[in-house]
C-alpha positions in Angstrom: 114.2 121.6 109.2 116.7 120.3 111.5 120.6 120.5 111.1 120.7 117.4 110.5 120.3 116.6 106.6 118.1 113.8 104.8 120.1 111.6 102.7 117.3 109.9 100.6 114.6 112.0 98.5 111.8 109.6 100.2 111.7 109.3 104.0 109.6 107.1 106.3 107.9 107.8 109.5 110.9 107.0 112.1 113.1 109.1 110.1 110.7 111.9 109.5 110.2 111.7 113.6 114.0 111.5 114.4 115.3 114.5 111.9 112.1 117.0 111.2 109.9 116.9 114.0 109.8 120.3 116.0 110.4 118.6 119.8 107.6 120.2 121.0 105.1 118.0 119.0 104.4 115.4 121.8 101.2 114.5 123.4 100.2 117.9 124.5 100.8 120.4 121.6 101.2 123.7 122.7 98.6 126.1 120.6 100.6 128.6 120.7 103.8 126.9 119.7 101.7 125.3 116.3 100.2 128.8 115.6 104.5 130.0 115.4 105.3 127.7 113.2 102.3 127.6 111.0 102.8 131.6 110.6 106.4 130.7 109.6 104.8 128.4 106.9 104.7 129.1 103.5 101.4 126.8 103.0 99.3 128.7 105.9 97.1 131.2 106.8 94.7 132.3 109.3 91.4 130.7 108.4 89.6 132.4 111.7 89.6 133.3 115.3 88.4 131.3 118.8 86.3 132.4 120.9 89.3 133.6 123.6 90.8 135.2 120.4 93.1 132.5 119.6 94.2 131.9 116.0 92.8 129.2 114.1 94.9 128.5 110.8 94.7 126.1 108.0 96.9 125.2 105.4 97.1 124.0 101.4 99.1 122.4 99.3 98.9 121.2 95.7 97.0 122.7 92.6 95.2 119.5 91.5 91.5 119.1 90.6 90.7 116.5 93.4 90.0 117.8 96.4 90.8 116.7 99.9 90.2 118.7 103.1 91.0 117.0 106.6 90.4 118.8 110.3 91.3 117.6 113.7 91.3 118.5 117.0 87.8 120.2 117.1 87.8 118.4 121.3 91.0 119.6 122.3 92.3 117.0 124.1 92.4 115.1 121.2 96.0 116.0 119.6 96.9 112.7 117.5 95.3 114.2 114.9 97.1 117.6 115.1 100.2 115.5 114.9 100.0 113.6 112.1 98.5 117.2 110.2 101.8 118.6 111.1 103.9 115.9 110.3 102.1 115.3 107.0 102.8 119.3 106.7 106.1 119.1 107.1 106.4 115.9 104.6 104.9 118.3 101.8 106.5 121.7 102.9 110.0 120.0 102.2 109.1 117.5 99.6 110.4 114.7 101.3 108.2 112.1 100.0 108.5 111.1 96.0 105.6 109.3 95.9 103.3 112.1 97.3 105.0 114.9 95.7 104.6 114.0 92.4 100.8 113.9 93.1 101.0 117.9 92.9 99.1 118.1 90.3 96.6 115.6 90.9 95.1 116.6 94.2 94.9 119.6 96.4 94.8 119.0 100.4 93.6 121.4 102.7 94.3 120.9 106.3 92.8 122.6 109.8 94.6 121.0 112.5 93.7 122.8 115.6 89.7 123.8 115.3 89.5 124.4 119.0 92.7 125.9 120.4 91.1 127.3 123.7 90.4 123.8 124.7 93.9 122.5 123.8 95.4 124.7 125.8 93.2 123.9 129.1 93.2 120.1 127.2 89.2 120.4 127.3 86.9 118.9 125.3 85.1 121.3 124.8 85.5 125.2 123.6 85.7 128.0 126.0 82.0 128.3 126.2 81.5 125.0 127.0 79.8 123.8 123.7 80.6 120.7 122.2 82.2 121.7 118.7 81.1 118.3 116.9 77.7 118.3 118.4 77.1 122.4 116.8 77.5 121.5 113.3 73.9 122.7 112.7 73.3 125.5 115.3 76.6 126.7 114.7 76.5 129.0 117.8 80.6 128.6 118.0 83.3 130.7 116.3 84.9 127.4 116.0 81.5 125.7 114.4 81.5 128.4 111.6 85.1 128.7 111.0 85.0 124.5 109.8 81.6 125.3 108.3 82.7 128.2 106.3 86.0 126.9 105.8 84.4 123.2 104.1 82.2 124.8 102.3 84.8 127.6 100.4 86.9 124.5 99.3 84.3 121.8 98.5 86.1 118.9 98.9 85.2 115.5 97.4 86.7 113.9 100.2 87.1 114.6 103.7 89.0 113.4 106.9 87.3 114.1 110.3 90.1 113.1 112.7 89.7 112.0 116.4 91.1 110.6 119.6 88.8 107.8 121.6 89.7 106.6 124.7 91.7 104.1 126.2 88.7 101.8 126.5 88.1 100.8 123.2 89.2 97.4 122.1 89.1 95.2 119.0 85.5 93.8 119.1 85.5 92.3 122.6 88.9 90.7 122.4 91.3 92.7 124.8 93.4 93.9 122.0 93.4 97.6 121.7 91.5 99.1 119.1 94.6 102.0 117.6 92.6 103.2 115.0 89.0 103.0 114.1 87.7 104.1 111.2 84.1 104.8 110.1 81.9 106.0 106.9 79.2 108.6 108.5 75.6 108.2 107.3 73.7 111.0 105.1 70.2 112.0 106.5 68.3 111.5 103.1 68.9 109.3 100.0 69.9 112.6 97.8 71.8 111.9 94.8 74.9 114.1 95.9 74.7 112.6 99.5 74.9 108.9 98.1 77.5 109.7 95.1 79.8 111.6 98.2 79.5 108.2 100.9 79.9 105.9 97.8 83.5 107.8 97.0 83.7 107.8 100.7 83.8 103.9 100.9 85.6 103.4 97.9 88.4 105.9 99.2 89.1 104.0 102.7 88.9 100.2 100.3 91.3 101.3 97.7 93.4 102.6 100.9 93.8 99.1 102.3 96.5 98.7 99.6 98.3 100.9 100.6 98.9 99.9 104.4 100.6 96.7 106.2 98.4 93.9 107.1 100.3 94.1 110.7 98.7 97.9 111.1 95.9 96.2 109.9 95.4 93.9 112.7 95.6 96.8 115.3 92.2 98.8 113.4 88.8 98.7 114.0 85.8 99.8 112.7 84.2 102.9 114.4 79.9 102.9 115.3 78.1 104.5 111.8 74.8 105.2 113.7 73.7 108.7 112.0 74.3 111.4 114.4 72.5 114.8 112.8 74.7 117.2 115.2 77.9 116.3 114.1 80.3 117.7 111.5 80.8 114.4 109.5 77.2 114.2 108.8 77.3 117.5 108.1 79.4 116.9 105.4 78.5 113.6 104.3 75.0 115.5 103.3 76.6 117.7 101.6 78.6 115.5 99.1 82.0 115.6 100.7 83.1 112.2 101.2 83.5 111.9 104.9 85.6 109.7 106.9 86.5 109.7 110.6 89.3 108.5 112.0 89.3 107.7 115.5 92.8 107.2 117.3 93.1 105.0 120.3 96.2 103.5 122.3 98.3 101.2 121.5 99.9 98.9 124.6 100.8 101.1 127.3 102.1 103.7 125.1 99.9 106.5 126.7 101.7 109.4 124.3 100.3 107.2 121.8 102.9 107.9 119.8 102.2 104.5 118.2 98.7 104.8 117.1 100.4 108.7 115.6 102.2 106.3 113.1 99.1 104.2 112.2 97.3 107.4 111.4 100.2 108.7 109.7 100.3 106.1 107.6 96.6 105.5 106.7 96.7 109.0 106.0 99.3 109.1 103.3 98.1 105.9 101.8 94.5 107.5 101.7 96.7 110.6 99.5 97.8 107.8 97.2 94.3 106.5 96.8 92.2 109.0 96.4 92.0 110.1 92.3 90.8 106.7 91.8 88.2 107.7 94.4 86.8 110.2 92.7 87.8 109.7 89.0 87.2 105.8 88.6 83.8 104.5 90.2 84.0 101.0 91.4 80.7 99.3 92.5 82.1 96.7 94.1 84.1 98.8 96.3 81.4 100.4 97.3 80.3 97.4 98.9 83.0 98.3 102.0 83.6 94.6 102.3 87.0 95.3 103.8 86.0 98.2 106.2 82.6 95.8 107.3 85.6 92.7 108.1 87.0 94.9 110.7 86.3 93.9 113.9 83.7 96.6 115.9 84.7 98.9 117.8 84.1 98.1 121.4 84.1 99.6 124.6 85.3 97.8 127.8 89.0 97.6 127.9 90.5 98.4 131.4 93.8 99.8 131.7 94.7 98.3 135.2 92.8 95.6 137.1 93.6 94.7 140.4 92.1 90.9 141.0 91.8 89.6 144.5 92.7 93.5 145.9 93.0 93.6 150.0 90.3 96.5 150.4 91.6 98.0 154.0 89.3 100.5 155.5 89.7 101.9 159.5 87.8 99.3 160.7 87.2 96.7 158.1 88.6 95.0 155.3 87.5 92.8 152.4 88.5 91.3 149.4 87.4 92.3 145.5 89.0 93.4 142.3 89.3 96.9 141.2 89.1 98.3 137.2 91.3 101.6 136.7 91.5 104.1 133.7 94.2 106.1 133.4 92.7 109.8 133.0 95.0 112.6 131.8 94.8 116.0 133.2 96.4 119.7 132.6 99.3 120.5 134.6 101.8 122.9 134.9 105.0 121.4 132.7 102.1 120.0 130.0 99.9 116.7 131.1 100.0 114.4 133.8 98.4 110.9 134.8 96.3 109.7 137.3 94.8 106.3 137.7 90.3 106.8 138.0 88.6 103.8 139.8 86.5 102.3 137.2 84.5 99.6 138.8 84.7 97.6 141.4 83.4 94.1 142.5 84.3 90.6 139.9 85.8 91.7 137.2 87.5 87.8 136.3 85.6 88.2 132.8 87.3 91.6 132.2 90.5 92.4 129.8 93.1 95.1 130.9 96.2 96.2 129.9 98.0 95.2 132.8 96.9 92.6 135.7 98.0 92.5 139.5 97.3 89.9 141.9 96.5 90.4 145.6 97.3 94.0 146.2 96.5 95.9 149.2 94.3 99.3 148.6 93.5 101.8 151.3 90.9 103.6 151.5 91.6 107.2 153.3 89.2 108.7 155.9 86.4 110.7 154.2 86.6 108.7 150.8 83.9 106.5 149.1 85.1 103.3 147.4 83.5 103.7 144.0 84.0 104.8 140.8 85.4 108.1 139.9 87.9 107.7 143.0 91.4 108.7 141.8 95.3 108.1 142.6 98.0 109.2 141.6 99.6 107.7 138.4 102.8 106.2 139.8 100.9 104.0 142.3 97.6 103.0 142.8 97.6 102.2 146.9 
């Protein structure tokens, strides 16, 4: 806790941020910094080990029959997840929220908020040996892939939170509105009666938690592609009766921390706690229709997060004039994470939605470069 004390028995998200949160919990969490504090935790332990030897911990709390098990950062350089685990942790740890802490009895909540810690530290997708850790949920030829397996299958949860980050890219259906947090039911390989019964409480978990959030946070979710994909962990579990929902975190404005779409999940998350005995307990065939998750708008690909239109393309010789899409890519460095613009496309791009728009900027291209996409710049200028 900090020295700072917390004057009401219920605090919200900007308080919680201001007072509790260790100041190392930005953007790039350190793995070894969460593995201190989560040692110094009361709630922890060490579920396994990563392929580099790297712990791997998870954490509990509450001694009710309904069981909820979330894990996130399985791609390491996907940390919103992490974050709102840790902030969620904290929350419990101190009993800062009433109206979750009364729910003690009624639910226990497992968490495992860094799966792949070699990758966070080199902010990798992937683990040390190069294997996509959500695409080895049946070979399971990873440490990591057997520490989630063994650790889902010890706590058999009737519900369970896959949580992810998704690039910059994704927008509302194909409105130029940034898509901060998708959300999607995975599909079960065969009609099995556990399979259905676990996506039906599935559905009905993320419907009943619509009450629970603003219609403004609303407006900034989307709903995340449920094509069946038989390699990954949230199949995995959806076959086995668990209840699976992913969460997909995106970016919200220019806010590239996305410290905003951290208090979307945050949010979601806790109203998902509120909701989720009646999940399991009290059936609801109309809810399992989904019809709120199905209004969402898709989640599309296609948002830029610079466009240059009418660019002056200077080479040694020649020049011309086109516009130029940009990305912003984040890469390890020394002090934590850095920026750099990636060329995108190139060529008429007037149909096109982006972040931010400039008109009639001048480009050069440097001796020994190609003009096309992968190029990149630095972040604090594009020229």
């Amino acid at each position: 806790m900090s020295d700072q004390s917390i004057k009401s028995s219920d605090i919200g998200f900007d308080e919680l941020w201001k007072v509790v949160v260790p100041k190392d919990l930005g953007r790039f969490v350190k793995p070894e910094a969460l593995s201190e504090r989560l040692t110094h935790s009361s709630l922890s332990k060490r579920q396994g080990l990563s392929e580099e030897g790297r712990p791997i911990h998870s954490w509990q709390w509450g001694e009710g029959p309904v069981r909820i098990a979330a894990w996130s950062q399985m791609h390491g350089n996907e940390s919103t997840g992490t974050r709102a685990l840790e902030l969620l942790r904290i929350l419990l740890e101190e009993n800062l929220s009433v109206d979750i802490c009364k729910l003690r009895g009624v639910f226990s909540f497992v968490a495992l908020p860094m799966l792949n810690p070699d990758g966070a530290h080199l902010w990798t997708r992937r683990n040390a040996l190069g294997i996509d850790i959500n695409r080895d949920a049946l070979a399971q030829q990873s440490a990591e892939a057997r520490t989630l397996a063994q650790f889902l299958q010890e706590f058999d949860p009737h519900l369970c939170l896959n949580l992810h980050d998704q690039r910059s890219t994704f927008q509302r259906g194909d409105s130029g509105l940034a898509s901060e947090l998708s959300i999607a039911v995975p599909q079960y390989a065969h009609p099995e009666a556990k399979s259905i019964s676990g996506r039906d409480k599935a559905v009905q978990w993320v419907e009943r938690s619509f009450t629970f959030v603003n219609n403004d946070l609303i407006q900034r979710m989307s709903r995340f592609d449920e094509r069946y994909y038989p390699r990954s962990f949230g199949e995995w579990a959806q076959n086995r009766g668990m209840g699976a929902v992913l969460l997909e975190s995106g970016v919200g404005g220019r806010d590239f921390e996305r410290n905003s779409s951290l208090k979307l999940l945050f949010e979601w998350i806790l109203g998902m706690l509120l909701s989720a005995e009646e999940s399991v307990n009290s059936p609801d065939i109309e809810l399992t229709k989904g019809t709120q998750r199905l209004s969402l708008p898709e989640n599309n690909e296609g948002l830029l997060d610079r466009i240059d239109r009418s660019a002056q393309i200077r080479f040694t010789q020649h020049s011309f004039v086109t516009d130029l899409g940009w990305r912003l890519v984040e890469k390890r460095s020394e002090n934590g994470l850095s920026l750099e613009w990636e060329l995108e496309d190139i060529g008429d791009l007037s149909s096109a939605f982006a972040r931010e728009v400039h008109e009639n900027t001048h480009f050069q291209v440097l001796n020994g470069e190609r003009l096309e996409p992968g190029l990149k710049r630095p972040y604090h200028r594009v020229p």
